[in-house]
C-alpha positions in Angstrom: -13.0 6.9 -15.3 -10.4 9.4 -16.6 -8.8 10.7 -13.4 -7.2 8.0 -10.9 -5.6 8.4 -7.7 -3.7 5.5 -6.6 -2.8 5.3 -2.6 0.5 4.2 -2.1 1.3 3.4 1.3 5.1 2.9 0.2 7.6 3.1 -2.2 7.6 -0.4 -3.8 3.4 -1.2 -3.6 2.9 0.1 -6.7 4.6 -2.3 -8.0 3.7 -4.9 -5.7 -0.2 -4.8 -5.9 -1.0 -2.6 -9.0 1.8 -2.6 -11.5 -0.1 -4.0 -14.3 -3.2 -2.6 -13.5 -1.9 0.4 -13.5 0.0 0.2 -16.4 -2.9 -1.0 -18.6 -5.0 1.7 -17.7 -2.5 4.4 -19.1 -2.1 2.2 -22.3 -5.9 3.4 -22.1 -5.7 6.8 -22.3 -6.3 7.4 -18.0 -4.5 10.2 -16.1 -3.0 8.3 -13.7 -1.7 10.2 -10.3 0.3 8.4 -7.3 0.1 9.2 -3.6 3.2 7.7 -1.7 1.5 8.9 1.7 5.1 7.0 3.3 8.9 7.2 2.8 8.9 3.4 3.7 11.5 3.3 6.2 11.1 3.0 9.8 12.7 6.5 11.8 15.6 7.0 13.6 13.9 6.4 16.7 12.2 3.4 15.9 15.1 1.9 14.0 17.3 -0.9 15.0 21.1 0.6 16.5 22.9 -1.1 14.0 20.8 1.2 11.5 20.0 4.3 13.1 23.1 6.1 11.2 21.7 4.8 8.0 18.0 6.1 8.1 18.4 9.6 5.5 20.4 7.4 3.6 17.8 4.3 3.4 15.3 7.1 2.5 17.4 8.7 -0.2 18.0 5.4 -2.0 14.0 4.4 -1.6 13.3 7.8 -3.2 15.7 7.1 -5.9 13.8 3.7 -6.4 10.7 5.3 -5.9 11.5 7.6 -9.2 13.0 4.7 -11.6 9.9 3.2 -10.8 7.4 5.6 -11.6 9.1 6.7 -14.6 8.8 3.0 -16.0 5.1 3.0 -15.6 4.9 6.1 -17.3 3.0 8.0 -14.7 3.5 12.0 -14.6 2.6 13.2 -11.4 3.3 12.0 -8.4 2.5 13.3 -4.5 5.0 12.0 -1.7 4.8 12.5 2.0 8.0 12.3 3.6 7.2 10.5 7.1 8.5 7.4 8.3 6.4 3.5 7.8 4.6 2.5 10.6 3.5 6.2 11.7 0.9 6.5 9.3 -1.6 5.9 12.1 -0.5 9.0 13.7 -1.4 11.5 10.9 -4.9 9.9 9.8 -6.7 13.2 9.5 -3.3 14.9 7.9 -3.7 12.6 4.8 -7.1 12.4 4.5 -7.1 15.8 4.1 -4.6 15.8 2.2 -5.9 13.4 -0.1 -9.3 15.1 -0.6 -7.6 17.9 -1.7 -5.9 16.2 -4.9 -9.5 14.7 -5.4 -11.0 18.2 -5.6 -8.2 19.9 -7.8 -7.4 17.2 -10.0 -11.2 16.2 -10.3 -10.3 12.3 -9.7 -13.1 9.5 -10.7 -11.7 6.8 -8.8 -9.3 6.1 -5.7 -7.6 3.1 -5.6 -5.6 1.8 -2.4 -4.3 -1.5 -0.5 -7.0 -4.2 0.7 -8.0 -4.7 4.3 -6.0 -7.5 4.8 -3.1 -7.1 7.7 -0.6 -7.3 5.3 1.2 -4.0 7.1 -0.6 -1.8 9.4 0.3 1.2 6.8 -2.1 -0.6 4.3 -4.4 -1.3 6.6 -4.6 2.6 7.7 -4.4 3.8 4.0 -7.9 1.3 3.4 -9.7 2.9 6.4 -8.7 6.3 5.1 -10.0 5.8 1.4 -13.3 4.4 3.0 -14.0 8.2 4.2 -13.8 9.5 0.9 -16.4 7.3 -1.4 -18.5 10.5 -1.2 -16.3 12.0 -3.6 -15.6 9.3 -5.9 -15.5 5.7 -6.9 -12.7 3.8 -4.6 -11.6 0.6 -4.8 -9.0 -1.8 -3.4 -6.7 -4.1 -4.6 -5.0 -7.0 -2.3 -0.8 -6.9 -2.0 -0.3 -10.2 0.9 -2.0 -11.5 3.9 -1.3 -14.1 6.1 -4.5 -15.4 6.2 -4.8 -19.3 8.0 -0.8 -19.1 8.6 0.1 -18.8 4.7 1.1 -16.3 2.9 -0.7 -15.4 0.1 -0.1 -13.0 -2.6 -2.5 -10.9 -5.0 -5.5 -12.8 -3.9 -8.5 -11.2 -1.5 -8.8 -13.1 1.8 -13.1 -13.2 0.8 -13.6 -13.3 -3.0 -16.7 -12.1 -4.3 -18.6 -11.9 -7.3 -17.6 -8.1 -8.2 -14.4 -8.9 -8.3 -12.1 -8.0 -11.9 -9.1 -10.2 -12.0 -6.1 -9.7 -14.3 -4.3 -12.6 -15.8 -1.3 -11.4 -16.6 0.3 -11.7 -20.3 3.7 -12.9 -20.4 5.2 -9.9 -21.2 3.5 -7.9 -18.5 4.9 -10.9 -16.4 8.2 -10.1 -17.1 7.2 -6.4 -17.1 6.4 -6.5 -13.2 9.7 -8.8 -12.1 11.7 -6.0 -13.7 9.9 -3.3 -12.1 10.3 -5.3 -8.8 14.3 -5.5 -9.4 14.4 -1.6 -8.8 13.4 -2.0 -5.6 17.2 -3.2 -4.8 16.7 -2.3 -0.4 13.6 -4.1 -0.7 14.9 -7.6 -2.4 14.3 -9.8 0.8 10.8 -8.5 1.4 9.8 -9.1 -1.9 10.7 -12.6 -3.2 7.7 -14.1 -2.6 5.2 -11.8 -4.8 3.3 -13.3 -7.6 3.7 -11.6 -11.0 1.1 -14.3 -12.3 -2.2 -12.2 -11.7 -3.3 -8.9 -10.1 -7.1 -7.3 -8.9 -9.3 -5.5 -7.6 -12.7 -4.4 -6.8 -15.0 -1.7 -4.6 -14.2 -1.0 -1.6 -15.7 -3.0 1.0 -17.2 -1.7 4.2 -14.8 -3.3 7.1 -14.9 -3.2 10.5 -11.9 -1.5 11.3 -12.2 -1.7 15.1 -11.1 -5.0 14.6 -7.7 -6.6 12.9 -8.0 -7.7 9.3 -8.9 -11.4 9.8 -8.2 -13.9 13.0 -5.2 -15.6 13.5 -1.7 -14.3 13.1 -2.0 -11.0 10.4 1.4 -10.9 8.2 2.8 -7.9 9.9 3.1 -10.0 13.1 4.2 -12.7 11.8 7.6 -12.7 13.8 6.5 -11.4 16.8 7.6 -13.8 19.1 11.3 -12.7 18.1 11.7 -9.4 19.5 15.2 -8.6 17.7 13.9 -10.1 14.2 14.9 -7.0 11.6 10.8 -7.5 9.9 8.9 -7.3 13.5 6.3 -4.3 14.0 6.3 -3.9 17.7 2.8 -2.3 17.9 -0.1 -5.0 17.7 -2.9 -4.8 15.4 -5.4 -3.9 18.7 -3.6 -0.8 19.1 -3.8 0.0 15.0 -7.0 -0.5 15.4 -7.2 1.6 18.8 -5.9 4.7 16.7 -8.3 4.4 13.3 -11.4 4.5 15.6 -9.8 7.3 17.7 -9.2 9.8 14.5 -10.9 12.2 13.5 -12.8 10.9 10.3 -13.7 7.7 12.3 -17.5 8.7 12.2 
């Protein structure tokens, strides 16, 4: 692999699920490209009121994040899609498409993305995409957080399996991913519980996305029963679900 493509579903899960993996792989030599395919904050509309004025400013300041980070990496070139988190699901086809074309012109090897894993439905959508495009290279996934049997658990896959490549992290790529974490200033409540102790990944597995990610409660939902709660996603997984087998590329 020379060309890689990482899918980034938002600003901040670079860092979160594939810092070092990224990292080491430009250490050998790899051309390594990013997709944010989110801005990573929720729109206007969708927005709490005691927020709503502050939505092009929480996007500015993610961007500006966004840019320390991926200048610490060391990665070159980036692609960014400016549309809110949680809306994904609504332009399926749009970033496929999208991402097929950065295959083709920058002849990538390998795609890697988010796990299956209900961690947020933006992952989630971002795996199901990736799946349509192992005809035009090697993709693989690596996990971020899951709330698998009412824990949350970090950098781990919810079924582990024998082609799986796990990274135990030195201890100054340890201290490498908290600082890359602290640039993500608007995100510092969301991220105190991520593991900088290990990272991996392996090949894409075939899911069935017409369901959610595992049984139980998934991580995104994880507050649902308090409707005002800052963190709740209002739409169900069911209804994620309902709009990856209604696109386009479902087949």
């Amino acid at each position: 692999m020379k060309n890689i493509l990482f899918i980034i579903p938002h600003p901040d899960d670079e860092i979160v699920g594939s810092c070092c993996i990224i990292k080491r792989y430009i250490s050998n030599k790899k051309n390594i490209f990013l997709f944010f395919v989110t801005n990573g904050v929720i729109s206007h509309s969708s927005s709490w009121f005691w927020n709503k004025k502050k939505v092009e400013n929480m996007i500015n300041i993610r961007k500006k994040e966004m840019k320390l980070s991926v200048k610490k990496l060391g990665v070159k070139t980036i692609y960014y899609q400016n549309i809110s988190t949680r809306t994904l699901k609504d332009k399926i086809f749009k970033t496929y498409d999208k991402i097929r074309k950065i295959i083709i012109s920058k002849k990538i090897d390998a795609l890697f993305c988010p796990a299956y894993e209900g961690g947020h439905q933006d992952h989630d959508v971002s795996n199901f995409i990736c799946s349509k495009l192992k005809r035009y290279c090697k993709v693989f996934e690596f996990p971020e957080y899951n709330y698998f049997n009412n824990t949350i658990n970090c950098n781990t896959f919810i079924k582990k399996n024998d082609d799986l490549t796990i990274l135990n992290l030195t201890e100054e790529e340890k201290e490498f991913k908290k600082n890359c974490l602290k640039i993500y200033k608007s995100e510092k409540t969301n991220l105190n519980y991520i593991n900088i102790n290990v990272e991996s990944f392996r090949p894409l597995k075939d899911y069935d996305y017409s369901k959610p990610a595992h049984s139980g409660v998934l991580f995104y939902r994880r507050f649902s029963l308090f409707s005002w709660h800052p963190r709740v996603d209002g739409d169900k997984p069911e209804y994620v679900c309902k709009k990856i087998t209604e696109s386009k590329i479902f087949k």
